[in-house]
CHARMM-style PDB file with segment names, atoms N, HN, CA, C and O in Angstrom:
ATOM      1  N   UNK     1      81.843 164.275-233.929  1.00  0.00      PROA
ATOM      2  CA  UNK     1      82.007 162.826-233.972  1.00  0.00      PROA
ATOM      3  C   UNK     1      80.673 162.178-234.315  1.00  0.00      PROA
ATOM      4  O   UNK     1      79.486 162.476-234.180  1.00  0.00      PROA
ATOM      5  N   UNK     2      81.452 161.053-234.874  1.00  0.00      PROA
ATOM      6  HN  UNK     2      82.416 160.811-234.984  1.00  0.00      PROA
ATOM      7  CA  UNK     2      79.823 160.349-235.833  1.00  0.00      PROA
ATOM      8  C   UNK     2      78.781 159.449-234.661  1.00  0.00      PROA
ATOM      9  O   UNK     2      79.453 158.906-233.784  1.00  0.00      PROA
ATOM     10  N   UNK     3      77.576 159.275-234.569  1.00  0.00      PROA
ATOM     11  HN  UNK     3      77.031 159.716-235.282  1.00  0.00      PROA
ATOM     12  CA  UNK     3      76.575 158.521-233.280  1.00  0.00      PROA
ATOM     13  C   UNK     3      76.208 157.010-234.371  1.00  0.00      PROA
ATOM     14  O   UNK     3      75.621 156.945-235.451  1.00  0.00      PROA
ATOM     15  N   UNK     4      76.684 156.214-233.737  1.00  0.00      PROA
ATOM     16  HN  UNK     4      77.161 156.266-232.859  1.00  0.00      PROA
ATOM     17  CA  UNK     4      76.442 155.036-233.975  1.00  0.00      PROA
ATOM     18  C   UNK     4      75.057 154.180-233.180  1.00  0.00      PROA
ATOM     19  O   UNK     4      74.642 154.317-232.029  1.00  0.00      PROA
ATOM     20  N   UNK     5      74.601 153.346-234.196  1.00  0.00      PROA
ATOM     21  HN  UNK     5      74.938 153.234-235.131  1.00  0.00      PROA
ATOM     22  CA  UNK     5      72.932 152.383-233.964  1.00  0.00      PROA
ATOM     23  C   UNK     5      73.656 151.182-234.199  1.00  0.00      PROA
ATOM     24  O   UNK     5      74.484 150.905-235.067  1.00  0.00      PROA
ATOM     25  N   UNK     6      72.859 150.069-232.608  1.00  0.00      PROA
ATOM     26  HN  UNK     6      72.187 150.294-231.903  1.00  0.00      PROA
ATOM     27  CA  UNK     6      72.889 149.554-232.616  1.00  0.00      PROA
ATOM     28  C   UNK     6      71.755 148.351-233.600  1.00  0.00      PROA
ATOM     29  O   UNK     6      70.525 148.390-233.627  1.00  0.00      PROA
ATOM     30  N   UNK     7      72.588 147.452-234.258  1.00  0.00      PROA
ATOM     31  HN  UNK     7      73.588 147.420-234.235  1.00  0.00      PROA
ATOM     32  CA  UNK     7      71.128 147.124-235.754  1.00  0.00      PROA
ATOM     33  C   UNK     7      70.199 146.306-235.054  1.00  0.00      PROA
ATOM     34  O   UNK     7      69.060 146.450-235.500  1.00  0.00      PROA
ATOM     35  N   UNK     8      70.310 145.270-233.851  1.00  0.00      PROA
ATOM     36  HN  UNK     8      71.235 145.153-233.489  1.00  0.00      PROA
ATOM     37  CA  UNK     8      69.506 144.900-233.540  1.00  0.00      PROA
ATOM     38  C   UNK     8      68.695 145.569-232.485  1.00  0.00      PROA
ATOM     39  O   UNK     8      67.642 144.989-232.222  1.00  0.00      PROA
ATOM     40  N   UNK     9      68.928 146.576-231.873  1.00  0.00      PROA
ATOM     41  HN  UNK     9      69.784 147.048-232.086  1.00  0.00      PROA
ATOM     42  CA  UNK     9      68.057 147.195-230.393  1.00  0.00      PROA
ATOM     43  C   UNK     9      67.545 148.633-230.533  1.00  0.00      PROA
ATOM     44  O   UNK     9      66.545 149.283-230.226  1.00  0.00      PROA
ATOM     45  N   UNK    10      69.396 148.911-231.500  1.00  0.00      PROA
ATOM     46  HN  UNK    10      70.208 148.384-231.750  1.00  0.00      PROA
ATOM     47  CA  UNK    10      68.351 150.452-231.577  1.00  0.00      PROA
ATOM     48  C   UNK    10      69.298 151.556-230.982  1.00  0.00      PROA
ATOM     49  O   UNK    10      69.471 152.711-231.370  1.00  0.00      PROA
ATOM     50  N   UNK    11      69.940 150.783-229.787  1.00  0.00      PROA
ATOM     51  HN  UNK    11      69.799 149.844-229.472  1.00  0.00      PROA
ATOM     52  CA  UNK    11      70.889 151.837-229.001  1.00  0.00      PROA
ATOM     53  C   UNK    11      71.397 152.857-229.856  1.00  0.00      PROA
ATOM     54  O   UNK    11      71.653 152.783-231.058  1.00  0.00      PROA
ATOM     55  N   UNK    12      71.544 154.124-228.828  1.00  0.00      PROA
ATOM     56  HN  UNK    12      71.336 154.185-227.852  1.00  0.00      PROA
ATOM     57  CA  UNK    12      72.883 155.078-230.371  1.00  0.00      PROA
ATOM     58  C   UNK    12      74.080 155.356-228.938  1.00  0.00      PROA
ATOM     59  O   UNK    12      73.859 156.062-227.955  1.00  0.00      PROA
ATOM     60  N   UNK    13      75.259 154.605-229.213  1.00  0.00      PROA
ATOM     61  HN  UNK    13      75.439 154.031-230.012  1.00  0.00      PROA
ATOM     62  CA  UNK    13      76.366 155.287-228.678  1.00  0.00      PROA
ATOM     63  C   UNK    13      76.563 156.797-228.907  1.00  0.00      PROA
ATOM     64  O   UNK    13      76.835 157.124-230.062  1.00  0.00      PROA
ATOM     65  N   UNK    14      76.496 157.471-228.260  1.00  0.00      PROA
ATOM     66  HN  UNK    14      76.275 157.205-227.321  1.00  0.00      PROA
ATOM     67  CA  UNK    14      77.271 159.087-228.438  1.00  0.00      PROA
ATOM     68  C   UNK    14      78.841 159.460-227.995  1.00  0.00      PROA
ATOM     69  O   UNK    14      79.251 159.676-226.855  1.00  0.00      PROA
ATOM     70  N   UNK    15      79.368 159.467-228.878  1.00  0.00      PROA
ATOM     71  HN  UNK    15      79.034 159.292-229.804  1.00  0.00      PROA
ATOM     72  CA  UNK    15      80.827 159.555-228.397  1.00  0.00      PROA
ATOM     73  C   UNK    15      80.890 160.791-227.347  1.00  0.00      PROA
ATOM     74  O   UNK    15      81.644 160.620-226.389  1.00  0.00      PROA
ATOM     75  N   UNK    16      80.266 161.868-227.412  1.00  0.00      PROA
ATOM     76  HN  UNK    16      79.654 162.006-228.191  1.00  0.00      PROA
ATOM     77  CA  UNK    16      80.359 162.829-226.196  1.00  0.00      PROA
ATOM     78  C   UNK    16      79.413 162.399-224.600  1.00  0.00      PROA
ATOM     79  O   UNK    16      79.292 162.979-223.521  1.00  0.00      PROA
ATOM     80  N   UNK    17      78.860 161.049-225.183  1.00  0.00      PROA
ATOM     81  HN  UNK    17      78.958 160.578-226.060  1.00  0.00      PROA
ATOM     82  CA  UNK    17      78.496 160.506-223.777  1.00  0.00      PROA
ATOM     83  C   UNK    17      78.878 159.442-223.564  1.00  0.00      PROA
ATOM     84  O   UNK    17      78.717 159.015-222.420  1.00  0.00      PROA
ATOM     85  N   UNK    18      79.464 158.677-224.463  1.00  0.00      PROA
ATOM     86  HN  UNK    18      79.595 159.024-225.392  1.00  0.00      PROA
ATOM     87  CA  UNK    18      80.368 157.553-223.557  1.00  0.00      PROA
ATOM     88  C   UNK    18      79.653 156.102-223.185  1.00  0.00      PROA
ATOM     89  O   UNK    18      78.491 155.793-223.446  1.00  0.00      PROA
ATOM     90  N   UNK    19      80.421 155.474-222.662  1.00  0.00      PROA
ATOM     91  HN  UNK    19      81.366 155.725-222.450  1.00  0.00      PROA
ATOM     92  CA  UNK    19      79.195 154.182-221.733  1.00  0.00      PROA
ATOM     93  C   UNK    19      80.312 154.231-220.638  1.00  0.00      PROA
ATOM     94  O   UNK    19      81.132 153.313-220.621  1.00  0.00      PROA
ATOM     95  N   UNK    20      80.406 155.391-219.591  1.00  0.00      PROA
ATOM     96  HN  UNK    20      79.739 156.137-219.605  1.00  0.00      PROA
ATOM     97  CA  UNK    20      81.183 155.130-218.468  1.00  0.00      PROA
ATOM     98  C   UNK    20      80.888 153.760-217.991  1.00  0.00      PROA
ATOM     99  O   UNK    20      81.746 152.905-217.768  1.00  0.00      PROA
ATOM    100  N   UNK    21      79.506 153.605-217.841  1.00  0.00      PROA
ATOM    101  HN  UNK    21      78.810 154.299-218.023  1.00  0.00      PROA
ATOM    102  CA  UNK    21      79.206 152.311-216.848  1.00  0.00      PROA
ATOM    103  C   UNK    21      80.130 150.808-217.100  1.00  0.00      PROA
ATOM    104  O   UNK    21      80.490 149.974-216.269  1.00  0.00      PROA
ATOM    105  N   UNK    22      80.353 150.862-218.723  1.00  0.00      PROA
ATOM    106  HN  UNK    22      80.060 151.539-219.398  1.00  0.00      PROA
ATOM    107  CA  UNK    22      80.745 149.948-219.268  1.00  0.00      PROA
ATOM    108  C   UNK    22      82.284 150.217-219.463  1.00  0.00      PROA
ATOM    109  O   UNK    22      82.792 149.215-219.966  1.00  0.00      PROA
ATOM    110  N   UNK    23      83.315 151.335-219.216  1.00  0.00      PROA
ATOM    111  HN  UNK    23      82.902 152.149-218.807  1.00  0.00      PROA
ATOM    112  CA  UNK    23      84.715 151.776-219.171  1.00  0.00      PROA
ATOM    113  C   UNK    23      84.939 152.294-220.301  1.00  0.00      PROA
ATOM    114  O   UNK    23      86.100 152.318-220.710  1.00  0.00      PROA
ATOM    115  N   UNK    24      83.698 152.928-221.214  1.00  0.00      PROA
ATOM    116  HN  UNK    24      82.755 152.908-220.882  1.00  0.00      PROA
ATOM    117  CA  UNK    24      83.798 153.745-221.995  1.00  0.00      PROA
ATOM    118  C   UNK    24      84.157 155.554-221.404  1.00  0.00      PROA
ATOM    119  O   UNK    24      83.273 156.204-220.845  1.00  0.00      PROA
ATOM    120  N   UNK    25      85.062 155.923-221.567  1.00  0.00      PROA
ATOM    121  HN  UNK    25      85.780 155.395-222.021  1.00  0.00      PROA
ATOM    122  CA  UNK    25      84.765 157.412-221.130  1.00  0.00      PROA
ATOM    123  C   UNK    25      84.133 158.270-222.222  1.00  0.00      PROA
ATOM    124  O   UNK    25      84.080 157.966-223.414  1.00  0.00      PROA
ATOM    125  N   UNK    26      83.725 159.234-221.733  1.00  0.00      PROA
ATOM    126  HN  UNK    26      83.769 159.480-220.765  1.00  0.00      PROA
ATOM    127  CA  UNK    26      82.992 160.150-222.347  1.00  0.00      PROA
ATOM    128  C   UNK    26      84.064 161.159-223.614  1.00  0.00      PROA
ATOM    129  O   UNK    26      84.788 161.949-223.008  1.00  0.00      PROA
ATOM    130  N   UNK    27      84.193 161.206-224.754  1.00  0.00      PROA
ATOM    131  HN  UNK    27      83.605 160.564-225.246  1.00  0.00      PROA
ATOM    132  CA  UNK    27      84.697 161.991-225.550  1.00  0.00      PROA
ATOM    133  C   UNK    27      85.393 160.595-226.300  1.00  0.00      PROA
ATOM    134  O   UNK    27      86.368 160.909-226.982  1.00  0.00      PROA
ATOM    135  N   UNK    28      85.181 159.581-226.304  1.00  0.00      PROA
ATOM    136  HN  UNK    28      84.388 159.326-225.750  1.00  0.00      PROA
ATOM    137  CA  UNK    28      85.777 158.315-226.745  1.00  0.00      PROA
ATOM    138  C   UNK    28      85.022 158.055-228.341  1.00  0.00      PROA
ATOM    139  O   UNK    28      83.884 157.587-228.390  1.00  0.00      PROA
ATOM    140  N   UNK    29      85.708 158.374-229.478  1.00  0.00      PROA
ATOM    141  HN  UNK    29      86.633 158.754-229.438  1.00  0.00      PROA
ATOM    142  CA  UNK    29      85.154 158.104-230.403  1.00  0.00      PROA
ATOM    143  C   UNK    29      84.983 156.618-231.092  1.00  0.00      PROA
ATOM    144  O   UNK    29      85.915 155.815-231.110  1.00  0.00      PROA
ATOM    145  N   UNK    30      83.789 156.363-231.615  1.00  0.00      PROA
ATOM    146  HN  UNK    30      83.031 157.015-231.601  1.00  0.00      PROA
ATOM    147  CA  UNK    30      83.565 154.653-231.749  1.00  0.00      PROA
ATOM    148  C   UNK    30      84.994 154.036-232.228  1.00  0.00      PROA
ATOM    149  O   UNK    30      85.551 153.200-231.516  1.00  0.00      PROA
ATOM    150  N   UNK    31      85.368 154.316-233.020  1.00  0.00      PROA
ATOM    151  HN  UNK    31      84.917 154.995-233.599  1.00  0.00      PROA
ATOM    152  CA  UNK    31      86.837 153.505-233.564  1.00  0.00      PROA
ATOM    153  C   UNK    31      87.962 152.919-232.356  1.00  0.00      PROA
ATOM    154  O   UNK    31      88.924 152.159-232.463  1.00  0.00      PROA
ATOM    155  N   UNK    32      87.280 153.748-230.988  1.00  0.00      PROA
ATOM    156  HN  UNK    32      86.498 154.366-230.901  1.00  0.00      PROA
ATOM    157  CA  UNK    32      88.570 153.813-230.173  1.00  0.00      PROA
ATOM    158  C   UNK    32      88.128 153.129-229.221  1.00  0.00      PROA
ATOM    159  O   UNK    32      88.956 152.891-228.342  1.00  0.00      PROA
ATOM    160  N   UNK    33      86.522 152.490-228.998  1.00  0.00      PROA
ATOM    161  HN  UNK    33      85.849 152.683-229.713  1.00  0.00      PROA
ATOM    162  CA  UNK    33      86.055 151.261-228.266  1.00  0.00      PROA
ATOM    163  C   UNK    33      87.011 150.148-228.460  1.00  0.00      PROA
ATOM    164  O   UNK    33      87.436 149.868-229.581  1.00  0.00      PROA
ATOM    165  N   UNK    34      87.312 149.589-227.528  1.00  0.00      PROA
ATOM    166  HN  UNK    34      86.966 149.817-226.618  1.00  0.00      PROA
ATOM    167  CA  UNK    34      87.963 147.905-227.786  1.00  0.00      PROA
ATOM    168  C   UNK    34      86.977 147.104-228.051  1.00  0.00      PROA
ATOM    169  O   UNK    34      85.881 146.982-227.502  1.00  0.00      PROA
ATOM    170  N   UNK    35      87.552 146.450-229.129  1.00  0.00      PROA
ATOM    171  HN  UNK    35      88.442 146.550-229.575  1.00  0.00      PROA
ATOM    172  CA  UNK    35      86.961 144.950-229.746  1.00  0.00      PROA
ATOM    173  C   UNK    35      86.252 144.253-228.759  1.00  0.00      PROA
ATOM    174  O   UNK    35      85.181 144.026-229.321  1.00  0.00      PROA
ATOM    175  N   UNK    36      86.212 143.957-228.066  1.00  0.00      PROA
ATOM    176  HN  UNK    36      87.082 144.141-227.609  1.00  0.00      PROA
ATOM    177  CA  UNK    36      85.024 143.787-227.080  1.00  0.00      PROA
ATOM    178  C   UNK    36      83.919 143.973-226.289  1.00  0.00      PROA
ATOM    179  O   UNK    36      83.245 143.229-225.577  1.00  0.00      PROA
ATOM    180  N   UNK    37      83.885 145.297-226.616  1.00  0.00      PROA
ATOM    181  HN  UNK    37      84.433 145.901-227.194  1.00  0.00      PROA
ATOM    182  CA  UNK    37      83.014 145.765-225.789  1.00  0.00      PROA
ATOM    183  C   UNK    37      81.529 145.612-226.627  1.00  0.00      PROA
ATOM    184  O   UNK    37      81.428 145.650-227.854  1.00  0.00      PROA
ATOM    185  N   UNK    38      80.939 145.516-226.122  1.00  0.00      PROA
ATOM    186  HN  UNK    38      81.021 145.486-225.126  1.00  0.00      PROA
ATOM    187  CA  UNK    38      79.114 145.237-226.316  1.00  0.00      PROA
ATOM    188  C   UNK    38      78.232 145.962-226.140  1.00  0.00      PROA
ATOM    189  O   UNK    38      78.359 146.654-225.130  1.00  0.00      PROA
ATOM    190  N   UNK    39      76.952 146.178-226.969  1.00  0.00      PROA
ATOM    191  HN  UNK    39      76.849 145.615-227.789  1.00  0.00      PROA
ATOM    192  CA  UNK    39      75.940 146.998-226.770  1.00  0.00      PROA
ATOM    193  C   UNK    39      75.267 146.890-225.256  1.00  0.00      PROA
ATOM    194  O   UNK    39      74.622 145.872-225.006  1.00  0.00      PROA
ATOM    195  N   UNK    40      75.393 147.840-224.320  1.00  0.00      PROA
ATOM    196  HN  UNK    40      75.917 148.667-224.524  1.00  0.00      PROA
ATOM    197  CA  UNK    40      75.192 147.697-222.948  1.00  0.00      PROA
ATOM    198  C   UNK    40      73.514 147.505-223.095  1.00  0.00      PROA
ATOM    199  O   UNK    40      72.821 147.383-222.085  1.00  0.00      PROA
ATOM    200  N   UNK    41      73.042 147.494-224.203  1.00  0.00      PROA
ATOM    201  HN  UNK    41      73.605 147.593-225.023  1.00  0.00      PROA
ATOM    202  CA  UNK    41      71.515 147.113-224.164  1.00  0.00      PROA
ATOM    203  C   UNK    41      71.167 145.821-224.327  1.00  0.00      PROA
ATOM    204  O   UNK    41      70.582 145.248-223.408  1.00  0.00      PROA
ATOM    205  N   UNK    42      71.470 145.156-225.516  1.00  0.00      PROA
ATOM    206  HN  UNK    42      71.945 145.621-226.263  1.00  0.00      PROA
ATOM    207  CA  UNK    42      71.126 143.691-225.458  1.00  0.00      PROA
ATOM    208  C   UNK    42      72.665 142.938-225.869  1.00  0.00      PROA
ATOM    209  O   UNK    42      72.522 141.966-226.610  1.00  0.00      PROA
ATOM    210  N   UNK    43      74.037 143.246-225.502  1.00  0.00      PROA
ATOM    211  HN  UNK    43      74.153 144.036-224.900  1.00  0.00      PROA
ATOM    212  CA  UNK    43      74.621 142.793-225.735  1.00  0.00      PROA
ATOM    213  C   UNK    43      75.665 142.452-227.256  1.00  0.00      PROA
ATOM    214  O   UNK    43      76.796 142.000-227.073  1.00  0.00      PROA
ATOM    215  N   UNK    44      75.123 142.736-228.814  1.00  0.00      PROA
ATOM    216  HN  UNK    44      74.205 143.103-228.963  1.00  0.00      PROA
ATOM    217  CA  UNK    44      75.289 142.918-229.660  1.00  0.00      PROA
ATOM    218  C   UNK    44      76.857 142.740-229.964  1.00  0.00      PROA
ATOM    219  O   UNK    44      77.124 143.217-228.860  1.00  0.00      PROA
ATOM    220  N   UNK    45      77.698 142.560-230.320  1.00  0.00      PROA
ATOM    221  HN  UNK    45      77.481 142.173-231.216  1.00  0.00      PROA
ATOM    222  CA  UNK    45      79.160 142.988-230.938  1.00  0.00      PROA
ATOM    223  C   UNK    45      79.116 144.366-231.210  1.00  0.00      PROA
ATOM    224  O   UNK    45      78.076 144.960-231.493  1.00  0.00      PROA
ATOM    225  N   UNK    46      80.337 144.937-231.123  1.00  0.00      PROA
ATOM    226  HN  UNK    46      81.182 144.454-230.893  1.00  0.00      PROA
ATOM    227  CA  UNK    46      80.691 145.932-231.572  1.00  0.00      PROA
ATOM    228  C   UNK    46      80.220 145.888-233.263  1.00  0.00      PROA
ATOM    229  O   UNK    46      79.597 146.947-233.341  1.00  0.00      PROA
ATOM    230  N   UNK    47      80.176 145.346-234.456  1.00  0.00      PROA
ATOM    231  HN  UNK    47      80.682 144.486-234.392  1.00  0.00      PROA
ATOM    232  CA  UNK    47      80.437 145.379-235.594  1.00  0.00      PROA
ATOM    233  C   UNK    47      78.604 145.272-236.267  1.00  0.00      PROA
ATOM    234  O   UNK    47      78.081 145.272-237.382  1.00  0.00      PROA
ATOM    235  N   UNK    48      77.961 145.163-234.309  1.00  0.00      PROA
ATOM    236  HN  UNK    48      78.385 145.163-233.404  1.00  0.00      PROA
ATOM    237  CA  UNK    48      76.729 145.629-235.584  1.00  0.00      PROA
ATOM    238  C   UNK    48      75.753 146.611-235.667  1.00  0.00      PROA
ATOM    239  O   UNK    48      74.535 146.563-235.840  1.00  0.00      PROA
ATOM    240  N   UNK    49      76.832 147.832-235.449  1.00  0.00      PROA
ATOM    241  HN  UNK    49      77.822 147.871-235.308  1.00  0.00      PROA
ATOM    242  CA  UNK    49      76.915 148.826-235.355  1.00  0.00      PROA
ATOM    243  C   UNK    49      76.664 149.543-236.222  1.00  0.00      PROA
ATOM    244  O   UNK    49      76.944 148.897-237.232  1.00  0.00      PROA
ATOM    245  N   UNK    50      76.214 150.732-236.589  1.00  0.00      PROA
ATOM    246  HN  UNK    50      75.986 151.258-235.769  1.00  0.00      PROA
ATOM    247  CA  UNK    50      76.114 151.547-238.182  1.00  0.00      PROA
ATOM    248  C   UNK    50      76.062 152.737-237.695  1.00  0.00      PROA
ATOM    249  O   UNK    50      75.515 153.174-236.684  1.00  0.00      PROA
ATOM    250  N   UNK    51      76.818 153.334-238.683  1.00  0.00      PROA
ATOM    251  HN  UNK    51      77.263 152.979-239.505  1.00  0.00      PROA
ATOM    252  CA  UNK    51      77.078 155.314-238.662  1.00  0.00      PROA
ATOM    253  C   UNK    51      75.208 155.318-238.344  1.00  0.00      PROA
ATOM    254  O   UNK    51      74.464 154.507-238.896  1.00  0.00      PROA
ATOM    255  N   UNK    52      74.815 156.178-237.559  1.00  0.00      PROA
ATOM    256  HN  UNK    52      75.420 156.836-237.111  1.00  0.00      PROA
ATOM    257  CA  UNK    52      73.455 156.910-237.551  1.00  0.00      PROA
ATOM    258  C   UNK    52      73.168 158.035-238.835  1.00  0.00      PROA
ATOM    259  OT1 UNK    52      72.105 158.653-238.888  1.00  0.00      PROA
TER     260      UNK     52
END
């Protein structure tokens, strides 16, 4: 599964790690985040996001 950057902070989601904290589970590939959810670093949208 593909690791997504966040464009303004930097974050990289890892789909084999998830953002439990945030009700992401772990093995959750980016496509399958809900439209809402946010970069648990500075907040960001989902969409400004980019394949790593």
């Amino acid at each position: 599964m593909e690791r997504y950057v966040c464009g303004p902070c930097g974050y990289v989601y890892d789909p084999e790690v998830g953002d439990p904290d945030n009700g992401v589970e772990p093995g959750t590939p980016f496509a399958d985040i809900p439209d809402d959810w946010v970069c648990p670093v500075c907040g960001a949208p989902k969409d400004m996001f980019e394949v790593e």
